[in-house]
C-alpha angles and dihedrals in degrees: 000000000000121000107168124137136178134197138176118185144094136312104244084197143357116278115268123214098228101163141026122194123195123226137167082248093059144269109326100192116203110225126192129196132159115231119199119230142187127161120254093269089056081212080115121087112251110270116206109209123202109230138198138190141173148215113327095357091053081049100053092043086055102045093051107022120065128168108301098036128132114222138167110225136183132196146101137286117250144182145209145153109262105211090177090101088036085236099090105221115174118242132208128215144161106249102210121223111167121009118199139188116251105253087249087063087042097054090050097055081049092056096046094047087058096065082056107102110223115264115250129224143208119208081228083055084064113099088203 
């Protein structure tokens, strides 16, 4: 079986941190955010799709990704009841696996690391 999906579009709101577990590993915290999609022709309505991500993954996409944002996500649909309302109704969101900046985004770190001069070091700098 194949569960792959992939979006591009913007960010409707900031993730929010909504759940910590605790492990023996350490603290996963569950972050959920909307992203706003259309196809390329833009002929299709606006879909709003629920997304979900955990642990580092949920870190870096909240650190670098705030409401407006475009950003180019893959992951895989999921579902669950949700009890929270005592009626259990399922759910559906996009659990995120990799996030990713647009290549426009990309292109524009590129440019900016170029004006950063190369760091130079002494044989002494070198811890081996």
């Amino acid at each position: 079986m194949l569960n792959v999906v992939q979006l591009q579009g913007r960010l409707v709101d900031d993730p929010s941190k909504v759940f910590i577990m605790h492990t023996a590993k350490g603290d996963r915290a569950k972050y959920t955010f909307t992203v706003a999609s259309q196809d390329d022709l833009g002929k299709q309505p606006t879909y709003f799709i629920p997304c979900a991500a955990w642990g580092k993954t949920g870190d870096f996409i909240s650190k670098w990704f705030h409401k407006g944002h475009m950003i180019f996500l893959t992951g895989k649909l999921t579902s669950y009841r949700d009890y929270s309302d005592g009626e259990g109704n399922t759910k559906i969101e996009l659990l995120i696996e990799r996030a990713d900046f647009p290549s426009e985004k990309k292109m524009e770190l590129a440019e900016a690391m170029e004006d950063v001069p190369p760091v130079e070091l002494d044989e002494e700098d070198l811890p081996f």
